[in-house]
C-alpha positions as a LaTeX table, in Angstrom:
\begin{tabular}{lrrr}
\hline
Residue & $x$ (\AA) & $y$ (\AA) & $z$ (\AA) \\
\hline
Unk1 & 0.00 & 0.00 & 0.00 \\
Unk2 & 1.34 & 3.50 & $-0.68$ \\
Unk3 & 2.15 & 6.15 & 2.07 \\
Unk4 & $-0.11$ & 8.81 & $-0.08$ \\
Unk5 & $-2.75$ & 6.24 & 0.23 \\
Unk6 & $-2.14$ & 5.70 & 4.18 \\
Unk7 & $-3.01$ & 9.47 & 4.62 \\
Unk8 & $-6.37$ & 9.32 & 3.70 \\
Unk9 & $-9.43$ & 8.34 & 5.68 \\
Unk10 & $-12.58$ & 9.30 & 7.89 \\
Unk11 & $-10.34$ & 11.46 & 10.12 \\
Unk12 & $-8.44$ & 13.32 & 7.38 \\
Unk13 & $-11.95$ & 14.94 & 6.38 \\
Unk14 & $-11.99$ & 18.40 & 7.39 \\
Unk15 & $-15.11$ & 19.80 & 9.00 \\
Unk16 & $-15.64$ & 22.24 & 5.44 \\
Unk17 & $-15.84$ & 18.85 & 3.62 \\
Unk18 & $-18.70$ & 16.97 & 6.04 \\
Unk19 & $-20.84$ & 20.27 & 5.76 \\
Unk20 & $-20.36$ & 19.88 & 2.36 \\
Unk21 & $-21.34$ & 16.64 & 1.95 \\
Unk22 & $-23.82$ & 16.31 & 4.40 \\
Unk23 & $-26.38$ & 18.63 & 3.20 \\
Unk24 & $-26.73$ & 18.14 & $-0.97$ \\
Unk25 & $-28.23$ & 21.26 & $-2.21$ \\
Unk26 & $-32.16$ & 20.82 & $-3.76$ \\
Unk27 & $-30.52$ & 20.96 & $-6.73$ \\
Unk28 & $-27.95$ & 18.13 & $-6.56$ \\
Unk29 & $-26.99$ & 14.88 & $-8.07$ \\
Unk30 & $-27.22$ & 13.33 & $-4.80$ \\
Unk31 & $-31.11$ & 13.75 & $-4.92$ \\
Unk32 & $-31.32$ & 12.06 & $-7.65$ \\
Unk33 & $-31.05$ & 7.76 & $-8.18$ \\
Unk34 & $-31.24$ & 6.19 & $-11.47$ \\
Unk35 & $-33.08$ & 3.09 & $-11.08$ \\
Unk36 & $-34.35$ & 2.38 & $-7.60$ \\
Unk37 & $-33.95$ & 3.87 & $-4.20$ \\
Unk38 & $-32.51$ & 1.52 & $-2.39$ \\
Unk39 & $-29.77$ & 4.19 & $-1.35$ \\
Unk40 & $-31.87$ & 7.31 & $-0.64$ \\
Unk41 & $-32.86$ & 6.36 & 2.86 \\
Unk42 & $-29.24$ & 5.66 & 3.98 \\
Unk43 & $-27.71$ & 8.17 & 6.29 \\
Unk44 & $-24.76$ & 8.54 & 4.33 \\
Unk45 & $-24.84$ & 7.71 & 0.64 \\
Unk46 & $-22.05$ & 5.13 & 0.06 \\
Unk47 & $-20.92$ & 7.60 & $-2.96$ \\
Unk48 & $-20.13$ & 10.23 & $-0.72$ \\
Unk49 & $-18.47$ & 7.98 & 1.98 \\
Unk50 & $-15.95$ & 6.65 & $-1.01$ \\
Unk51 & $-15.74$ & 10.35 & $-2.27$ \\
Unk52 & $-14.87$ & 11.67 & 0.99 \\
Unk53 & $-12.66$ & 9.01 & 2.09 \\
Unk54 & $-11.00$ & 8.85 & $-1.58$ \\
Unk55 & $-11.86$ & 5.12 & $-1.54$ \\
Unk56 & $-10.76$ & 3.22 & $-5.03$ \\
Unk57 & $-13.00$ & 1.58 & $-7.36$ \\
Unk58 & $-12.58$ & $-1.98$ & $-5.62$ \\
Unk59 & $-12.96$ & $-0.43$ & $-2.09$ \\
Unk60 & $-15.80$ & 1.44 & $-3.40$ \\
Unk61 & $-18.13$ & $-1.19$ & $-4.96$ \\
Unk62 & $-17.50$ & $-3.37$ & $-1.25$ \\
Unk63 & $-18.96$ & $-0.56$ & 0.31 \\
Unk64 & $-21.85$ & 0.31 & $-2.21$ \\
Unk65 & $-22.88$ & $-3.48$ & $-2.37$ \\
Unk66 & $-22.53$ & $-3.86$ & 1.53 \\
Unk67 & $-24.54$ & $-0.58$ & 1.97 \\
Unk68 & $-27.15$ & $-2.59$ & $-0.26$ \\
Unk69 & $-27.35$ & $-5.91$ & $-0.20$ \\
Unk70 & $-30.21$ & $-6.28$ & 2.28 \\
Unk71 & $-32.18$ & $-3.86$ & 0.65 \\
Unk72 & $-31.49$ & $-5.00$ & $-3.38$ \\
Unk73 & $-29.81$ & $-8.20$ & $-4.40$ \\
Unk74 & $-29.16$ & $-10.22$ & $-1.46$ \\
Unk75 & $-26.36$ & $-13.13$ & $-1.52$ \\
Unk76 & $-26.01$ & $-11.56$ & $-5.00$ \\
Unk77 & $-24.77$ & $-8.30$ & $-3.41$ \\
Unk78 & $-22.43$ & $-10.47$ & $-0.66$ \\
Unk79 & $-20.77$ & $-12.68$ & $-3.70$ \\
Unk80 & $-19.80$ & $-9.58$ & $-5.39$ \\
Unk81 & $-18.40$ & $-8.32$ & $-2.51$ \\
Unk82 & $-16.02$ & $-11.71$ & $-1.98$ \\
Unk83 & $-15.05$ & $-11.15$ & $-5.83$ \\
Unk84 & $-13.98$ & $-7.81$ & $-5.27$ \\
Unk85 & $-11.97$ & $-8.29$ & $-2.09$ \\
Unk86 & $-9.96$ & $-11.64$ & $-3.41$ \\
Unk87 & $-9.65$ & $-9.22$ & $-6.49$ \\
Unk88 & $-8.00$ & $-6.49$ & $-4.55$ \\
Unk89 & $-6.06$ & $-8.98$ & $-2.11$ \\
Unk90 & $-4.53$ & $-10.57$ & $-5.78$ \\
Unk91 & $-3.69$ & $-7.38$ & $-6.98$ \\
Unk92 & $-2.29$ & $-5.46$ & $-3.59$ \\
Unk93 & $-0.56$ & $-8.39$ & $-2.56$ \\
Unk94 & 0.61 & $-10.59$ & $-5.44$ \\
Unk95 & 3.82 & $-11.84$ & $-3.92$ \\
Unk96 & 0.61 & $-14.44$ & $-2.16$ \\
\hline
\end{tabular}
């Protein structure tokens, strides 16, 4: 893992950035949800937790699936979650 990446997290957010994203304008894409709503009732969107914590793509579908699973595709949702973390464990760590 890099150092750069180390840095970043749920404590490196600076307050500006939580009022930010805690409070989407009337007027912004966060009120909107192409194809369902299975994420509008979540107290945190998982797009803006893997914005604000500058989460990659594999990191980021874990938590979008695990913020929906229950709520949209079930064992579905958890099997694409075990694909993505063996994926990212191969490709951080491919010495085995």
């Amino acid at each position: 893992m890099s150092e750069a990446k180390a840095n970043y997290g749920i404590d490196a957010a600076t307050q500006s950035e939580w009022d930010r994203v805690g409070a989407p304008s009337a007027t912004s894409a966060l009120d909107t949800q192409v194809a369902g709503d299975h994420y509008k009732g979540m107290a945190i969107q998982p797009v803006v937790y893997i914005h604000a914590n500058k989460l990659g793509f594999m990191e980021g579908c874990v938590v979008k699936y695990i913020s929906r699973y229950k709520d949209k595709n079930g064992k579905q949702d958890l099997l694409k979650i075990k694909h993505f973390v063996d994926l990212l464990i191969e490709l951080e760590y491919p010495e085995g």
